[in-house]
N, C-alpha and C positions, 0 to 999 in steps of 0.2 A: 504493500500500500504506500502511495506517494506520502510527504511530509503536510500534503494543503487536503488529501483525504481525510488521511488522519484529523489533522487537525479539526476539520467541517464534521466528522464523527464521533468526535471527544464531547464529552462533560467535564464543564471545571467547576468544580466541587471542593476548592481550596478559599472559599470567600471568608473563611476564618482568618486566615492569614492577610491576605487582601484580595479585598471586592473586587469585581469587575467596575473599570473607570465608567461614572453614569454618564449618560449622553450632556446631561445640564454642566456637570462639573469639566470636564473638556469644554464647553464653547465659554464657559465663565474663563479657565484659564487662558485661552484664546482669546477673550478680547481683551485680556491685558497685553497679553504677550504682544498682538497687533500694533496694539500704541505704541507710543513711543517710549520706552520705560522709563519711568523717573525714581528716583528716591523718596520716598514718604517721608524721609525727616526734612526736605529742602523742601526753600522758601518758595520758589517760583511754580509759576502753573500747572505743569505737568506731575510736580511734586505734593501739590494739594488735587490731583485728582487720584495718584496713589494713595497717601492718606485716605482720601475718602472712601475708596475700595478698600482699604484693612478696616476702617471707621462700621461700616454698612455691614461686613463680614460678622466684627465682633457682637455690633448688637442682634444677628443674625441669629448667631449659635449661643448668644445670651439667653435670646427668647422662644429659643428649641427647646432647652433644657431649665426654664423655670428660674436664670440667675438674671444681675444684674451686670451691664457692659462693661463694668468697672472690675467684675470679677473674673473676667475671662483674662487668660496669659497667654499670647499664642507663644509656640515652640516650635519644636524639628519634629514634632512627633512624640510618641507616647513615649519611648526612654527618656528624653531631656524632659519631660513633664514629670515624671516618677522621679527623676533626682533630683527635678526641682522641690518637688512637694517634700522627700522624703529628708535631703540635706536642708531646705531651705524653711522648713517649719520646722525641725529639729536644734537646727541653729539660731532660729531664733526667739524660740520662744523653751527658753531652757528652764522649767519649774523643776525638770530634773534631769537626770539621763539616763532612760531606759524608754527602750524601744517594744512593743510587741507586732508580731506580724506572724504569716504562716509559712511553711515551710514550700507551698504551692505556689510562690507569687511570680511573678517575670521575673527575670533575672535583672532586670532594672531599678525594682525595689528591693529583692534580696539583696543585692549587691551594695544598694547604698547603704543599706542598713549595719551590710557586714565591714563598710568604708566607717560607720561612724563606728561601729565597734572598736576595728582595728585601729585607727587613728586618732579617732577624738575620746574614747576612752568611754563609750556610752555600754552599757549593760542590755545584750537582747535576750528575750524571750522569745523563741519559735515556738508557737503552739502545733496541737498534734491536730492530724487530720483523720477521719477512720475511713473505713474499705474503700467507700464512694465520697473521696475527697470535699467531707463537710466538715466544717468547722464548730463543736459544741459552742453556743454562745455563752453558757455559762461556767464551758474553764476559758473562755477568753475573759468573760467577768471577773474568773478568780485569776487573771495571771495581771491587771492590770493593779500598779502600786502607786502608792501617794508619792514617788518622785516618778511616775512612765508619763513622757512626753508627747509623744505620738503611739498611736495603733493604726496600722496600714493591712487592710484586707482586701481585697482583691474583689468584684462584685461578682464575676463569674471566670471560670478558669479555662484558659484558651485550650488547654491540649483534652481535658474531660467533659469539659461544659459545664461544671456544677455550678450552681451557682449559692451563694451564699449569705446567710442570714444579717446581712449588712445592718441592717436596720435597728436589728436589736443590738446585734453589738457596738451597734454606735451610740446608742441612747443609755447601755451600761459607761461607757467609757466618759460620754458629756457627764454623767451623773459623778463620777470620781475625778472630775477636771482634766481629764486627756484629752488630746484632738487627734481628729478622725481623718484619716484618708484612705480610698479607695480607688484603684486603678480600675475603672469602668471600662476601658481600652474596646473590651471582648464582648461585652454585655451592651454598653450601648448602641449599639447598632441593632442588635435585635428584641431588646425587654424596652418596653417605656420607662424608661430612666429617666429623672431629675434630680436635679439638684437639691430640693427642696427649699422650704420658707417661700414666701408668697408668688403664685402663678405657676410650681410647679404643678405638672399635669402627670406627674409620673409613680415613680415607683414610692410609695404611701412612707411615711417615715423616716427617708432615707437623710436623715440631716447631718450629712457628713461634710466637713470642714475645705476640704478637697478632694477635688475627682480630676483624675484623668481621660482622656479621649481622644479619639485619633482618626485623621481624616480617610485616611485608606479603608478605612473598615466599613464606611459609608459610602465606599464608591466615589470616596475625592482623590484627588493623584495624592502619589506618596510624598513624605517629607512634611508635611505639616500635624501640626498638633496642636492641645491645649489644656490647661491646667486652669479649672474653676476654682478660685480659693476664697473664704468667705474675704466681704468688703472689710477693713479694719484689721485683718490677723498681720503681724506682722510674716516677712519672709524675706530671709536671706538670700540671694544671690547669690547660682553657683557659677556662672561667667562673670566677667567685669570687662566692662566697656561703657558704652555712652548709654543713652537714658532712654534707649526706646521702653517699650514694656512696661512703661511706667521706672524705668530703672531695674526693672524683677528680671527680663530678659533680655541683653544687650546684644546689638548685632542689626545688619539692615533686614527690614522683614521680607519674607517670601511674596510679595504681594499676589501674584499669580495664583502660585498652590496655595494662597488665605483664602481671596476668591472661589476656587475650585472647593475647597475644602466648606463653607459654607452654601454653595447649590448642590455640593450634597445632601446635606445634612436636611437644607429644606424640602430637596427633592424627596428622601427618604420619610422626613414626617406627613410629607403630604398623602403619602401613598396607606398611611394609615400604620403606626407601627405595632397595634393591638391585633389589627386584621393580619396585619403579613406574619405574624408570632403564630397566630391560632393555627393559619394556614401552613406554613413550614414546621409545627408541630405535628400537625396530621401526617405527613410524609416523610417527615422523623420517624413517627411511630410504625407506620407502614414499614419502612426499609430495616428497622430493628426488628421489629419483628420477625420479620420473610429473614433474614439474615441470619437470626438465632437460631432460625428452624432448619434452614437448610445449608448453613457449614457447621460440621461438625467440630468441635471444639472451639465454638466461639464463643467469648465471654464480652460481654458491656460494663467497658468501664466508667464511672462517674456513677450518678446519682439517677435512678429510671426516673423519678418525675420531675424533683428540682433540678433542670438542665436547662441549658440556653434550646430555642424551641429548632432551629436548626444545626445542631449539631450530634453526630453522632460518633462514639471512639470505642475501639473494641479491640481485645488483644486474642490470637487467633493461637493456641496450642500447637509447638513446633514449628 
């Protein structure tokens, strides 16, 4: 079979990883790119109309996700937003040093975590996950101490699906003065996820300090990202440079992929993200199913009902 057969008779079934680029978020990055590019920090025209495209972007995926424009940080993507959140609310809001988090997380936040261990001298707790990578909320309750800093969990797990009781563990952790972050990376593109406090439309409770998110997951081009972090918390800076970002992330922004990355995000809500869950769980369940039955030694890993609604992982005997 030729290489353009194949290809025209394939299924890509990797949109956990990254989406297929949506038709909106291509002609959004197109019409920047068209122009004449400018810098959004300069004075002159061209440069107050990039400004205005990252401006129109932020309060875009401000008001996907139930936050305020001033809380949105864009980045490079979900890594620089997890290190931002994880060194950059750790760093700055030091009531103690101790870290908890779970042993399941990207390696973006594990890693920072194990950066503030190793170097800055902070105390982590890895809590335990069981068979079907969930998280008890109540030893996460009992591992949190009147000096832990941050608790960072994960909303749902890219390589199982599970997804995890965020909610409650973040409403034990507010209750003992920790703050809350969760890498939504995985989960928000297919659970109604928000941010919560006033106009979220999403996931009931979830009042976590900050979240992560990332445009390829939405069918925005790669390379961009963003870290919701509440209005007022302080947050150290893990780059240093000039003052975009509010100063929180320095660098010239992606104006292009911020664009793209926003008609995503709207394209995907408009299409309904409760309807397209329901729907991609029905055909989830269908292909686990037929799958269990008919290979032999097939086992479903993660959790059969709390799972992201289109994902399925399974480990197959020899």
């Amino acid at each position: 079979m030729s290489t353009a057969a194949a290809e025209t008779s394939s299924r890509y079934l990797d949109a956990a990883a990254t989406a297929p680029l949506r038709t909106e978020a291509r002609a959004a990055v197109l019409a920047v790119l068209d122009e004449r590019q400018a810098n959004p920090s300069s004075v002159h025209s061209p440069g107050h109309r990039a400004r205005a495209s990252v401006d129109a972007a932020r309060v875009e995926i401000a008001s996907a996700f139930g936050a305020m424009p001033a809380e949105v940080v864009f980045t490079s993507g979900g890594t620089e937003a997890n290190n931002l959140a994880i060194l950059g609310l750790a760093l700055a809001n030091p009531r103690g040093r101790h870290l908890v988090t779970t042993p399941i997380e990207h390696p973006s936040v594990l890693e920072s975590c194990r950066y503030l261990e190793r170097v800055m001298g902070f105390a982590l707790t890895i809590l335990r996950v069981d068979d079907r990578g969930r998280v008890d909320p109540a030893e996460a309750e009992a591992a949190i101490r009147t000096d832990t800093t941050l608790v960072s969990v994960g909303l749902a797990n890219a390589e199982i699906g599970t997804v995890q009781a965020v909610p409650e563990i973040a409403a034990a952790a507010h209750a003992r003065g920790a703050l809350v972050h969760t890498d939504a990376v995985q989960a928000a593109a297919s659970l109604p996820v928000g941010f919560g406090g006033a106009g979220a439309s999403a996931w009931p409770g979830s009042d976590v300090d900050a979240m992560t998110i990332a445009s390829h997951k939405f069918g925005g081009p790669q390379g961009a990202g963003a870290l919701l972090v509440r209005r007022g918390l302080a947050l150290e800076p893990v780059l240093h440079g000039g003052g975009q970002e509010r100063g929180l992330r320095p660098g010239t922004e992606n104006v292009a992929a911020i664009a793209g990355f926003a008609a995503a995000v709207r394209a995907h809500r408009e299409e309904g993200v409760g309807s397209r869950a329901l729907a991609l769980g029905s055909s989830r369940d269908a292909l686990i199913s037929r799958l269990l039955a008919e290979i032999p030694g097939a086992h479903l890993t993660g959790d059969p009902q709390e799972r992201l609604p289109g994902h399925a992982s399974f480990v197959i005997r020899g």
